[in-house]
PATIMI-455272 format. One record per atom (N, C-alpha, C): atom name; z negated, y, x negated; residue number from 1; residue in three letters. Coordinates in nm, 2 decimals. Each point is the difference from the previous one (the first is absolute). Example, Ala and Ser with C-alpha at 12.3 -4.5 7.8 and 13.67 -1.06 7.14 Angstrom:
<atoms>
<atom atom="N" z="-0.78" y="-0.57" x="-1.32" n="1" res="ala"/>
<atom atom="CA" z="0.00" y="0.12" x="0.09" n="1" res="ala"/>
<atom atom="C" z="0.00" y="0.12" x="-0.09" n="1" res="ala"/>
<atom atom="N" z="0.07" y="0.11" x="0.04" n="2" res="ser"/>
<atom atom="CA" z="0.00" y="0.11" x="-0.09" n="2" res="ser"/>
<atom atom="C" z="-0.08" y="0.11" x="0.08" n="2" res="ser"/>
</atoms>
This chain:
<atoms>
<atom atom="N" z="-8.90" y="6.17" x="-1.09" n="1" res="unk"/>
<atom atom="CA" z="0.05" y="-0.01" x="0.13" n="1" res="unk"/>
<atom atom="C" z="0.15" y="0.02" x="0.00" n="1" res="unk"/>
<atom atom="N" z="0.04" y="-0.07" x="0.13" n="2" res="unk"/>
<atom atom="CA" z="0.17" y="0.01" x="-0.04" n="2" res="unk"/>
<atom atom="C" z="0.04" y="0.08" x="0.10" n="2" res="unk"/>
<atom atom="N" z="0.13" y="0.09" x="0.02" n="3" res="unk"/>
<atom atom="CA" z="0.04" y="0.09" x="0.11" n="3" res="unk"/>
<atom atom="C" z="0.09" y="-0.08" x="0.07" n="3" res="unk"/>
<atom atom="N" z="0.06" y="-0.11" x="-0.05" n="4" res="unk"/>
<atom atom="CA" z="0.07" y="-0.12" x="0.06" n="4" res="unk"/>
<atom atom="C" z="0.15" y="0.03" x="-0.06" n="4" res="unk"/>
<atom atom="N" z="0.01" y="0.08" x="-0.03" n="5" res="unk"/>
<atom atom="CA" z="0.12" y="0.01" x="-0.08" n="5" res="unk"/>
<atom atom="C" z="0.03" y="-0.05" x="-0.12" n="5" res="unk"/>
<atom atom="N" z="0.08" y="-0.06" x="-0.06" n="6" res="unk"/>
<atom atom="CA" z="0.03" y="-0.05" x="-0.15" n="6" res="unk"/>
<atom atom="C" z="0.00" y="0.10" x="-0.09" n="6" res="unk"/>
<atom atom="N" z="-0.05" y="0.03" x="-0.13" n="7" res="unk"/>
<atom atom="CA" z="0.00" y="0.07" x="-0.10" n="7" res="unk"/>
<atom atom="C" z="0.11" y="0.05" x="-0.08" n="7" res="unk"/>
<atom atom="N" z="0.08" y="-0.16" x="0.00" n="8" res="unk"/>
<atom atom="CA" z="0.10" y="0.00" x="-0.13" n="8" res="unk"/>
<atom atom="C" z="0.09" y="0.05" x="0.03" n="8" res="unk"/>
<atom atom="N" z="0.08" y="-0.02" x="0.11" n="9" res="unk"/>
<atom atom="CA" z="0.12" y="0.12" x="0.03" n="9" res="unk"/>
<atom atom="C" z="0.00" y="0.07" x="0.10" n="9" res="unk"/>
<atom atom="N" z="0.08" y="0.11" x="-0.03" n="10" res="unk"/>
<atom atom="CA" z="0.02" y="0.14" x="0.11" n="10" res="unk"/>
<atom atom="C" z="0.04" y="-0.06" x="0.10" n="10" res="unk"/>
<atom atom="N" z="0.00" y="0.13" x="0.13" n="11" res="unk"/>
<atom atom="CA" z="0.06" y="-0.10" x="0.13" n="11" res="unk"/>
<atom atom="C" z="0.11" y="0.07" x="0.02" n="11" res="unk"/>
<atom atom="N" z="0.12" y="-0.12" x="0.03" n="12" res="unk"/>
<atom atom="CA" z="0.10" y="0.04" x="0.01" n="12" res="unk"/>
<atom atom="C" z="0.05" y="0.10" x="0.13" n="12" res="unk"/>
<atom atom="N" z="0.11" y="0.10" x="-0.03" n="13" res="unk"/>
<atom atom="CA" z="0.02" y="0.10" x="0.08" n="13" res="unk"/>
<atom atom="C" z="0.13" y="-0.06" x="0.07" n="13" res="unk"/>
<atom atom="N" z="-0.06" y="0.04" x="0.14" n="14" res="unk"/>
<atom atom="CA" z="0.10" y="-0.03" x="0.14" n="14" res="unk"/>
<atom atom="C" z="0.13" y="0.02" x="-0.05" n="14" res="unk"/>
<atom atom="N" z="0.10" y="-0.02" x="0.05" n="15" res="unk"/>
<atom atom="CA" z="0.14" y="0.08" x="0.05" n="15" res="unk"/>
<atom atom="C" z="0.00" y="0.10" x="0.14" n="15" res="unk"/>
<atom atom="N" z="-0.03" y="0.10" x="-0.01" n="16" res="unk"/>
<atom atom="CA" z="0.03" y="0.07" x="0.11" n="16" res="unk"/>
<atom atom="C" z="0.12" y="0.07" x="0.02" n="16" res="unk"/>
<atom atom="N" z="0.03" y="-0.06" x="0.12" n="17" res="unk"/>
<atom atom="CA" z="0.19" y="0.07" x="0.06" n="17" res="unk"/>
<atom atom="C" z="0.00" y="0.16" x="0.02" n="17" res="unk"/>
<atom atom="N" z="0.06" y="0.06" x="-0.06" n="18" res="unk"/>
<atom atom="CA" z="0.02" y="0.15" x="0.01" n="18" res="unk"/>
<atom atom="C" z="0.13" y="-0.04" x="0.00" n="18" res="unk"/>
<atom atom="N" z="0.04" y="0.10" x="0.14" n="19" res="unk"/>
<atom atom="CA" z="0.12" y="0.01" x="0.10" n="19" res="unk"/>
<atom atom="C" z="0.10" y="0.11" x="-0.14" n="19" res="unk"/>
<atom atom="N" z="-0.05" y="0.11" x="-0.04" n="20" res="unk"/>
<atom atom="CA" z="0.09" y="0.04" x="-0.09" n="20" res="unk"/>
<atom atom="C" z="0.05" y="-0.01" x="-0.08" n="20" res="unk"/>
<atom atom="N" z="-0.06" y="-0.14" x="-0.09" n="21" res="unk"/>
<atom atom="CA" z="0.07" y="-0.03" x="-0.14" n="21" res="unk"/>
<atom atom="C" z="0.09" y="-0.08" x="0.08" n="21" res="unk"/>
<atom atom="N" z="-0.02" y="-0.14" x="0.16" n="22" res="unk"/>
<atom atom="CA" z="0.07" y="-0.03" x="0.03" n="22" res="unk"/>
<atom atom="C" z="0.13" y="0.07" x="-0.01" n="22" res="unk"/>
<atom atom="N" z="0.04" y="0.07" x="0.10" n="23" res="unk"/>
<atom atom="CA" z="0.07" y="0.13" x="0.06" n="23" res="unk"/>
<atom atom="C" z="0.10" y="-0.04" x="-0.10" n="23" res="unk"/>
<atom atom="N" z="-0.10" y="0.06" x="-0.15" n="24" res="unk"/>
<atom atom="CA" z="0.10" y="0.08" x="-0.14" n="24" res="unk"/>
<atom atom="C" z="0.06" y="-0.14" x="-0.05" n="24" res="unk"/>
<atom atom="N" z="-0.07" y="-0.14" x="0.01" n="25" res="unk"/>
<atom atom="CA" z="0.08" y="-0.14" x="-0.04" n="25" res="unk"/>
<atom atom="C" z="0.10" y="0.01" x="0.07" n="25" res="unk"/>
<atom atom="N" z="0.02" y="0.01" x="0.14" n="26" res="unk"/>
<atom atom="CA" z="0.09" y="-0.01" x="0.09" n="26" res="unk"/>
<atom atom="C" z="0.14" y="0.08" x="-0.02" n="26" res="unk"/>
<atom atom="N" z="-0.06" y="0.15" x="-0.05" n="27" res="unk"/>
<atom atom="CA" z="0.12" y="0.08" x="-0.02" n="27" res="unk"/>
<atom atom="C" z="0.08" y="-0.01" x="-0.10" n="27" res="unk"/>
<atom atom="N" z="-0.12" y="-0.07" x="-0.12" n="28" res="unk"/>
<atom atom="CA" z="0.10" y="0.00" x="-0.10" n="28" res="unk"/>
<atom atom="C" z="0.08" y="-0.12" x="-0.02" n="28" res="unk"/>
<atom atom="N" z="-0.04" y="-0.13" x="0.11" n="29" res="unk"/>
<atom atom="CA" z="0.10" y="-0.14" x="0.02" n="29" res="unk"/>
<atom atom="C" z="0.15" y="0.08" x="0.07" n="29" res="unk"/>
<atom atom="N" z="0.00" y="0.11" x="0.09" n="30" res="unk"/>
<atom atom="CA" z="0.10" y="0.03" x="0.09" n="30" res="unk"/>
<atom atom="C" z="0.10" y="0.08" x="-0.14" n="30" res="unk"/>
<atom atom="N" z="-0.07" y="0.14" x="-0.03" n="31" res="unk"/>
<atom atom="CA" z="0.10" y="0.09" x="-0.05" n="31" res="unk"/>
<atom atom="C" z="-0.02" y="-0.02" x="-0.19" n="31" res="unk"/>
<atom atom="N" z="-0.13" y="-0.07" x="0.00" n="32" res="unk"/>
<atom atom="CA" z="0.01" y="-0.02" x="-0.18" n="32" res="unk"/>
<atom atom="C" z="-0.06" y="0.08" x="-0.05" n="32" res="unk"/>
<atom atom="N" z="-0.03" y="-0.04" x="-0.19" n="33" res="unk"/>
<atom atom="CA" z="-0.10" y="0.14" x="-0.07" n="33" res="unk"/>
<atom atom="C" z="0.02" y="0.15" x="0.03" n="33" res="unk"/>
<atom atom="N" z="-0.06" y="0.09" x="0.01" n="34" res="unk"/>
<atom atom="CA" z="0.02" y="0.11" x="-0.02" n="34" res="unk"/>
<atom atom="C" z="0.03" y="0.08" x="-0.05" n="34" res="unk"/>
<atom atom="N" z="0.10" y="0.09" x="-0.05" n="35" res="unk"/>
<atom atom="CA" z="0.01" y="0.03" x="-0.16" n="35" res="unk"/>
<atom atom="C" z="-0.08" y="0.09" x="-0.05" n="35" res="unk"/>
<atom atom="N" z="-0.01" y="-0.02" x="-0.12" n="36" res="unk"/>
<atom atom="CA" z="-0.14" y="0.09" x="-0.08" n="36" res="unk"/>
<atom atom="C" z="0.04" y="0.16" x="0.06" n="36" res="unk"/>
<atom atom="N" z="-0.15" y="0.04" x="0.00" n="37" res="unk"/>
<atom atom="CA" z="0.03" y="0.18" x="-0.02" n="37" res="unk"/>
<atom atom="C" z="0.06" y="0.08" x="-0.10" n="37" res="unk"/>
<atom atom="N" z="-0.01" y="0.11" x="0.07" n="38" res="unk"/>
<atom atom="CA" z="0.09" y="0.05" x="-0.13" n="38" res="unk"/>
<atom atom="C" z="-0.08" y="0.08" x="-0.07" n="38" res="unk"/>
<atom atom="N" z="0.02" y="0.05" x="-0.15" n="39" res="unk"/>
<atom atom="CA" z="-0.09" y="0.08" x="0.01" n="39" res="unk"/>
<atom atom="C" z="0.00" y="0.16" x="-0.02" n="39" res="unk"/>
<atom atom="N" z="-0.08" y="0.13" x="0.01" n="40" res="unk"/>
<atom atom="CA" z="0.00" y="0.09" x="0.07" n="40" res="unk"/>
<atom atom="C" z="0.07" y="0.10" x="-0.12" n="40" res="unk"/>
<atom atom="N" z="0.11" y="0.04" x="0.01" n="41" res="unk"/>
<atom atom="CA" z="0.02" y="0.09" x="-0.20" n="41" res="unk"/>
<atom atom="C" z="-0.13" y="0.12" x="0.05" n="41" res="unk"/>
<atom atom="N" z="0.01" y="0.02" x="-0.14" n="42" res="unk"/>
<atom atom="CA" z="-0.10" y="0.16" x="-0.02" n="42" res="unk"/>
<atom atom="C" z="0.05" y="0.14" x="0.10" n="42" res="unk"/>
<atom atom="N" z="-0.08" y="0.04" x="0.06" n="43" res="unk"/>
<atom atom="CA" z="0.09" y="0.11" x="0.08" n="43" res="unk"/>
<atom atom="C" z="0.09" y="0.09" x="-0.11" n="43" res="unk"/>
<atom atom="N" z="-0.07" y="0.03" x="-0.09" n="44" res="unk"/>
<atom atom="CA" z="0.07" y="0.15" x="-0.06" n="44" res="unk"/>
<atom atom="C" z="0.20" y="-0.12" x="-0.08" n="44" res="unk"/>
<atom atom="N" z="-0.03" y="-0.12" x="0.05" n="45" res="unk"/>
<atom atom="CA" z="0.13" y="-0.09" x="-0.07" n="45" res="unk"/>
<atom atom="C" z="0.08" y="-0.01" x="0.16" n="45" res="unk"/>
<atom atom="N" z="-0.08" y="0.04" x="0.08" n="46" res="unk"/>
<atom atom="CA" z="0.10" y="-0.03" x="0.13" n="46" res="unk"/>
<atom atom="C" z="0.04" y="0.10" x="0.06" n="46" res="unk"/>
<atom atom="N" z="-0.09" y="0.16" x="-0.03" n="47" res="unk"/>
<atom atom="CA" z="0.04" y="0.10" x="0.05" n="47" res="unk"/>
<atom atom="C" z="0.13" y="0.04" x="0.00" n="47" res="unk"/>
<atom atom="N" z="0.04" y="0.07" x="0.08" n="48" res="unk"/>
<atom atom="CA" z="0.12" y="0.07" x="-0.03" n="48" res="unk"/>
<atom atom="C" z="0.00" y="0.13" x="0.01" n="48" res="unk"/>
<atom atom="N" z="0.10" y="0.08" x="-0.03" n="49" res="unk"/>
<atom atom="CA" z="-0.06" y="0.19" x="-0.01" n="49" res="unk"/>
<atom atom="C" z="0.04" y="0.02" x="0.18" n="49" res="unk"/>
<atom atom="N" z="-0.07" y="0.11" x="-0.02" n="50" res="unk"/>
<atom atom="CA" z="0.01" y="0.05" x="0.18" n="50" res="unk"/>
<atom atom="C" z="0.12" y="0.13" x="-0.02" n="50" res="unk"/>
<atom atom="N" z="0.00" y="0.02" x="-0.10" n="51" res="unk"/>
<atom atom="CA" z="0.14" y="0.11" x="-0.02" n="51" res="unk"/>
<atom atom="C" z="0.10" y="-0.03" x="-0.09" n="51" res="unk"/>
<atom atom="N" z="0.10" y="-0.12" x="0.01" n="52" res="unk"/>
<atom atom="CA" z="0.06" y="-0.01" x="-0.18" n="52" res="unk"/>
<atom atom="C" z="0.09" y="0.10" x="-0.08" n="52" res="unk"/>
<atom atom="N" z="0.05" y="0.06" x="0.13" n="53" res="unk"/>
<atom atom="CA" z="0.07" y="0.11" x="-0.03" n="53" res="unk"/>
<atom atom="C" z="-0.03" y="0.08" x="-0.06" n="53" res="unk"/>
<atom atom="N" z="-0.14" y="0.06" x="0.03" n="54" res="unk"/>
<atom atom="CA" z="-0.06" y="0.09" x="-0.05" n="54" res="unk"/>
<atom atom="C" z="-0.06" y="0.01" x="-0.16" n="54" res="unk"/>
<atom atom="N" z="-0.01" y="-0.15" x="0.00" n="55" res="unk"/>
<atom atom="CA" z="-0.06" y="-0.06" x="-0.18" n="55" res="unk"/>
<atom atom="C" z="0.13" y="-0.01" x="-0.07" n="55" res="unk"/>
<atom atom="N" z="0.11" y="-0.04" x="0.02" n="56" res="unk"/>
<atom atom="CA" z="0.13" y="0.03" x="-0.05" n="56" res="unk"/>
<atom atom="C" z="0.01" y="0.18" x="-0.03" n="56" res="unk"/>
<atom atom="N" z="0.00" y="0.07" x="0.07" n="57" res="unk"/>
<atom atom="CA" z="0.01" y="0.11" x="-0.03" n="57" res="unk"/>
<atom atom="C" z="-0.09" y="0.07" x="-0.12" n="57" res="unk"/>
<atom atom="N" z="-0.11" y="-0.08" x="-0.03" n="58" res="unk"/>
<atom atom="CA" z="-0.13" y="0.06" x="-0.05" n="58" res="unk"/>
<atom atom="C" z="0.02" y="-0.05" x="-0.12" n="58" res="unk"/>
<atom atom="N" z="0.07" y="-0.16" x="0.00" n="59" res="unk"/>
<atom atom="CA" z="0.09" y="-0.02" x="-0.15" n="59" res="unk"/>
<atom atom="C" z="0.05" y="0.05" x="-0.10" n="59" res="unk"/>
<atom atom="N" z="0.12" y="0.07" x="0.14" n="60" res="unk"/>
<atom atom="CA" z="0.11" y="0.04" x="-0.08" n="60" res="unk"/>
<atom atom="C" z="-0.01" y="0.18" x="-0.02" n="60" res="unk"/>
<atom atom="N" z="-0.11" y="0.04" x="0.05" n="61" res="unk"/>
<atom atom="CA" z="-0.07" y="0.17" x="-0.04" n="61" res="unk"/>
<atom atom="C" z="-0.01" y="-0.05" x="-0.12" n="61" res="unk"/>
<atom atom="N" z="-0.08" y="-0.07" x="-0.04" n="62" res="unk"/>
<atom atom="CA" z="-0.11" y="-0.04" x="-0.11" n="62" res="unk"/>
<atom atom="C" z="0.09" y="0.03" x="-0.17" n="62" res="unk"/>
</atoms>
């Protein structure tokens, strides 16, 4: 028995309009690509001392 559908090929998938990738086509015809992110350094490479003065001092005891 047949279900009335064809066997041999898949059935093709709609185009459905989603308003936000619109939106993002639109933004990026106006102002253009985005530029990449950045990326995050390691904290202990970004920290900075909370006392420098005090580590200078602790140098020059040393």
């Amino acid at each position: 028995m047949s279900s009335g559908r064809s066997q041999g090929k898949a059935a093709r998938k709609r185009n459905v309009f989603r308003a936000d990738k619109e939106v993002r086509k639109l933004a990026r015809e106006r102002i253009g690509l985005v530029p990449a992110g950045q990326i995050i350094q390691p904290k202990a490479r970004r920290k900075t001392p909370k006392h420098p003065k005090k580590e200078i001092e602790s140098w020059l005891d040393s």
